[in-house]
N, C-alpha and C positions, 0 to 999 in steps of 0.2 A: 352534790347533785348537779348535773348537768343537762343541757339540752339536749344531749344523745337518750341519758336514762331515763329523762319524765317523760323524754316521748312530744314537746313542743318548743318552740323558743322562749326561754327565761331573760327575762328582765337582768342586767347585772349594772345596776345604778351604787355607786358610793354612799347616795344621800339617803335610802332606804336601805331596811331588812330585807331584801331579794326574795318571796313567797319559794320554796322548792319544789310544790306540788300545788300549784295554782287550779285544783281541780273546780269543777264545774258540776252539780248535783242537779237532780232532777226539779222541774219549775212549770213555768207558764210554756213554754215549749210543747210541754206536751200535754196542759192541762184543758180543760175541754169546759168549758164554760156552758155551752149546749146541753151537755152531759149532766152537768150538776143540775141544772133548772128542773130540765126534764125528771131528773129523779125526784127533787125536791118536790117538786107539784107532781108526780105525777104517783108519787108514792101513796099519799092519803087516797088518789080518784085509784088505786090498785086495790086497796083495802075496802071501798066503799063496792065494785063489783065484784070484787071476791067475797062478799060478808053479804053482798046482795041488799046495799042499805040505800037510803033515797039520796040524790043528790043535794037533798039539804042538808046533809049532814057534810058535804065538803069543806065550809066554810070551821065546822069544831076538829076538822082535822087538818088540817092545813100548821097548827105548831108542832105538829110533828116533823116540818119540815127542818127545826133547829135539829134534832137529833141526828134526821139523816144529813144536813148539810155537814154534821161533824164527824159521820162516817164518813162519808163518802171523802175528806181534808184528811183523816188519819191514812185510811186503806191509800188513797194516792200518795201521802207523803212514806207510806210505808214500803209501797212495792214500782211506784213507777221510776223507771228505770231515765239513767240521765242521757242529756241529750247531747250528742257528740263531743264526748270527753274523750279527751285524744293522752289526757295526764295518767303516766304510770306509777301508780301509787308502789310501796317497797312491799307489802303485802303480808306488814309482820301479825306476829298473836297480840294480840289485846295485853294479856299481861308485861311485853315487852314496854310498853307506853304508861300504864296505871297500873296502882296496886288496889286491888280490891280487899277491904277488912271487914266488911259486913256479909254473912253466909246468905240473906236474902236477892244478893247482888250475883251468886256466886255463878248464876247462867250465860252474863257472860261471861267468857273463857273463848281462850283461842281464835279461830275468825266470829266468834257471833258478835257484832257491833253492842255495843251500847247505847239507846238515846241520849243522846244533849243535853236534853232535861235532867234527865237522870243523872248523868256523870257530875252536872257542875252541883246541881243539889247537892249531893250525896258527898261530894267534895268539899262543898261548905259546913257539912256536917260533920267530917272528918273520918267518914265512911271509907271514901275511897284517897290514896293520894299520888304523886306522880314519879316516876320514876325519870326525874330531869328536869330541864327547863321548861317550864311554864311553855313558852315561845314557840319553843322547837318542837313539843308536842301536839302542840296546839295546830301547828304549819302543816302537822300529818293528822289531822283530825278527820278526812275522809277515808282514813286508813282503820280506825277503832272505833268510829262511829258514826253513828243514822241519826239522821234528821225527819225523823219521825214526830209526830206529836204525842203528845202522853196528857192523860189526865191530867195535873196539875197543869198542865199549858189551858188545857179548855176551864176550868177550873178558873185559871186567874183570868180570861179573857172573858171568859162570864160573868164573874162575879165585881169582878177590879176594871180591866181598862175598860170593858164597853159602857160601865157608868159614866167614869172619871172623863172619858172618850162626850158623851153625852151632857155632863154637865158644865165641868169647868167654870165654877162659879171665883167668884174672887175671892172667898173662905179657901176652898178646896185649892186654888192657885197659892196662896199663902200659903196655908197650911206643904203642901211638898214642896213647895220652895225654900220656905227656913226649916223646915225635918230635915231637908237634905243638904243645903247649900250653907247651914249655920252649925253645922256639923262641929266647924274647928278647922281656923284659916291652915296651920300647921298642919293639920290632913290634907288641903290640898296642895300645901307651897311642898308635901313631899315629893310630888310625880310632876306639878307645875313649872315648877322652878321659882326665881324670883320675877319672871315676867307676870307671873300669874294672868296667866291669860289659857282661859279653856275652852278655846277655838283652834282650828287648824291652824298650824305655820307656812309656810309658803318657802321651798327650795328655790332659790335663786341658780344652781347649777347641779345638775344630778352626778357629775360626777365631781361635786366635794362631798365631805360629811359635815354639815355647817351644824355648830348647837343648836341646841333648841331656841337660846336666846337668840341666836345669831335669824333661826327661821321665822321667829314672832315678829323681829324686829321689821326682816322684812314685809309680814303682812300687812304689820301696821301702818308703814313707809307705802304699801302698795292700796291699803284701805285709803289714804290720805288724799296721795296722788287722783288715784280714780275719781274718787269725789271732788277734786280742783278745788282743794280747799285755800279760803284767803281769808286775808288777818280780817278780822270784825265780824266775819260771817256767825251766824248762830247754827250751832251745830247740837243734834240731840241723839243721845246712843241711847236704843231702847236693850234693855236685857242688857246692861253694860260690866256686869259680874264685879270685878275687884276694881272697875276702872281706869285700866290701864290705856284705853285706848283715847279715853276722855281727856287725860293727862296728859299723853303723848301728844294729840292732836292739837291740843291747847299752849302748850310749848315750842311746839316746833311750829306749827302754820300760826296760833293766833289767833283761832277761833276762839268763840265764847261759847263752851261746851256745858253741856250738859249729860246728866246719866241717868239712868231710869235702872234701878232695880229690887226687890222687894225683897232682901235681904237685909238682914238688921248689920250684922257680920262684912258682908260686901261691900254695905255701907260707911261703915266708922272705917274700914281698911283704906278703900280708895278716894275720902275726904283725905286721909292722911297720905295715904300716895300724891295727891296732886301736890301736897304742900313739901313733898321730895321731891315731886319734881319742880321748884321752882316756882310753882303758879299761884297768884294770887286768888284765893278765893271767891275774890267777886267775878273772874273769869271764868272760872271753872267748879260743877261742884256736882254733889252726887245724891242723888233723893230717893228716898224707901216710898214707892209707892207701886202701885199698882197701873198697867199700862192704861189701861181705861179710865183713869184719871187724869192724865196728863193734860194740863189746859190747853186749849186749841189755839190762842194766841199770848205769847206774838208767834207768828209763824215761823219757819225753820229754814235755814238756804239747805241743811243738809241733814238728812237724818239717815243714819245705820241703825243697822238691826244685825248682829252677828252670833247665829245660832240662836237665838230665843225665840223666833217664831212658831218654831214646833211646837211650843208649850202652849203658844195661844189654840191652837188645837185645830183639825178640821172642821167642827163646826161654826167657831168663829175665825176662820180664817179671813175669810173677803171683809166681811165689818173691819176685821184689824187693817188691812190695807188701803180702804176706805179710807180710816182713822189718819195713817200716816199719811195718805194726799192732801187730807183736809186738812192735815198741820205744815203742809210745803209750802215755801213760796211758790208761784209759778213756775218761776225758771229752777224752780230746786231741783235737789236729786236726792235718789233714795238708794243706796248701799245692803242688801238681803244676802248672806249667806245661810244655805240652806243646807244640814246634815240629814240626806233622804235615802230610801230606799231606790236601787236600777228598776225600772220601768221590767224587761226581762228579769221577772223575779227566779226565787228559787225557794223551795222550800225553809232549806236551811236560812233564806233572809227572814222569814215571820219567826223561826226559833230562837234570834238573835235579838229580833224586833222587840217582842216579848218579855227576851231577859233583859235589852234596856230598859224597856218600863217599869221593868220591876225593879231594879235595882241601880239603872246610871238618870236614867233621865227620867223620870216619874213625871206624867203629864204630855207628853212630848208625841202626842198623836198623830202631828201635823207635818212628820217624817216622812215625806212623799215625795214620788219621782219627779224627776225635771219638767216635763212634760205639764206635769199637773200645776205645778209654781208658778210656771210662766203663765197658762192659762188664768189663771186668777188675778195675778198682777194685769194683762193686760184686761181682762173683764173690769179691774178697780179703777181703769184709767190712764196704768201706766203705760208710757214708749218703752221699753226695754233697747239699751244700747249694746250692751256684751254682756255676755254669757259665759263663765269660765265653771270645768270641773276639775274639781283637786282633789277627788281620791288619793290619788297615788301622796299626794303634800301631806295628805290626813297620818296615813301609811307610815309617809318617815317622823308625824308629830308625836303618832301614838307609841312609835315605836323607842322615842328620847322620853318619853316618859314614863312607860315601860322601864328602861334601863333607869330612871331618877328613883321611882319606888323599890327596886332592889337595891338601891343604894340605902334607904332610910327605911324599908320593911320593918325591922326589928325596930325602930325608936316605936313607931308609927301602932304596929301591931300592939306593945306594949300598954301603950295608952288608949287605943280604942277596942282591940280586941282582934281576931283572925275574921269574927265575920257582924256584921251589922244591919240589923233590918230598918225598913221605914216605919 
């Protein structure tokens, strides 16, 4: 594929998989906020003068507004057309991409799309399967399929994340955190590597292909830096997963690190990572708790948080930012990377949203655009000095690890199965 045939200028970077049809689906561009309202409230006062009823009765009609809000989210994500998509899609039949082995499925055919939902379900169930690489199919996916909402999306968004979204208690944070994250270290050192680090990596030159280890190293080298860390300083990584960055930092600057993560698994792994890497235990070490436990002194010169804030959730987002001031020195600094949705959304980002919750990142609410982070950070107190976005880093990280799990699929598969629920 070229920039002649998609029809825009393509990316052609070393250090990424180069997207071939970077298309653009229908979203906030053309979504009408006005519109919803007015339906939503105005649909109960429609039934009360069509039915000729008192206006006391508006207030017992007014939850009629859930049902239409979730028409009116399906019909939009079903027919509104995208907003200047300049990308030429190849235009093939649906059966060229998937093979469909369930006769309930059998509608679509040919150009009729398939939902999202629908495909990966039914793909997990062994319904449907692919005809090629995972990747490459995936990269034409505005080609064979709609990003429509289906029952099962309102379904789990009713019944699952608007709770889990709502409570977020320290039971229910534990509880998806070791269901999912005490899985089996060996589940994720297949797609991780040995860096075991499941945050972005960081390209150093777009036109090498640097490994993966080669991209972690640098982030960690770059988490470091930015934070001006120096030997003695007290450092605390909340969400610190396998450890690795604890250990690093603790080695190389000489910090007295700490790690915060409530994983039993995480835990015994990256007590024993630090002791590979070199580090004395009493410098460094790694504790199974809960973040809202973490004693508020002695205070911190430096506290990271890389990727785990989404799980603290939107509703307790600002308390947790709070929290981490109130554990700064003064002159501290605070280190947040954030894996959020673009401000200009798109449909297809809540169908994706969705399947993270359900299935990668359980709890992770708190996946919001840049806009909305900074805003919060500065409400808790904070100066904000720089601001960096690394999609495109994310891109070449997801993408080495991608290529790590087809490497070990088959061990991997063997011992936990082709599909796993929480």
């Amino acid at each position: 594929m070229t920039s002649e045939t998609s029809g825009l200028k393509l990316k052609n970077w070393a250090a990424i998989k180069n997207p071939p049809y970077p298309a653009e689906g229908a979203g906030n561009q053309t979504f009408s906020s006005y519109t919803l309202f007015g339906i939503v409230l105005g649909g109960p006062l429609f039934l009360i003068i069509y039915f000729r009823l008192s206006l006391l009765f508006y207030p017992f009609l007014l939850p009629l507004g859930l049902p239409i809000f979730a028409g009116y989210f399906y019909l939009s994500s079903k027919y509104s057309a995208p907003y200047n998509n300049k990308v030429q899609l190849p235009g093939r039949k649906i059966e060229e991409y998937i093979i469909i082995q369930d006769s309930s499925l059998a509608i679509y055919s040919n150009r009729n799309k398939i939902p999202m939902e629908l495909f990966f379900e039914n793909y997990f169930d062994g319904k449907i399967d692919l005809r090629g690489d995972a990747l490459e199919i995936l990269e034409s996916r505005h080609d064979w399929a709609s990003f429509e909402f289906t029952m099962g999306q309102f379904k789990f968004f009713l019944t699952q994340w608007i709770p889990e979204t709502l409570v977020h208690s320290k039971k229910q944070d534990e509880e998806q955190v070791r269901d999912h994250y005490d899985r089996g270290d060996d589940f994720y050192a297949a797609f991780l590597g040995p860096r075991m680090v499941y945050t972005s990596g960081i390209i150093s030159d777009q036109n090498k292909c640097e490994t993966l280890e080669e991209m972690q190293d640098n982030k960690l080298k770059l988490v470091c830096e930015r934070m001006r860390m120096k030997e003695g300083e007290r450092h605390l990584d909340i969400g610190c997963g396998w450890g690795t960055l604890v250990a690093y930092a603790a080695k190389h600057y000489g910090v007295d690190s700490t790690g915060i993560t409530l994983g039993r698994n995480q835990t015994q792994f990256g007590n024993n990572r630090i002791k590979e890497f070199g580090v004395d235990g009493q410098q460094a070490r790694i504790k199974c708790m809960d973040y809202r436990d973490i004693p508020r002194s002695p205070k911190y010169h430096k506290i990271t948080c890389l990727e785990m804030a989404e799980h603290v959730g939107v509703r307790l987002f600002t308390t947790f930012l709070e929290q981490v001031r109130d554990m700064l020195e003064d002159d501290g600094l605070f280190f947040l990377q954030i894996a959020g949705l673009r401000r200009t959304w798109q449909y297809e980002d809540f169908i994706w949203g969705l399947f993270m919750a359900k299935y990668i990142f359980p709890g992770a609410d708190a996946s919001c655009p840049l806009g909305w982070v900074i805003d919060k950070l500065e409400v808790s107190g904070f100066e904000i000095q720089s601001v960096d976005t690394i999609g495109v880093h994310y891109s070449g990280t997801i993408w080495r690890w991608y290529q790590n799990w087809l490497k070990n699929k088959d061990t991997i598969t063997a011992k936990y199965g082709k599909r796993w629920y929480r």
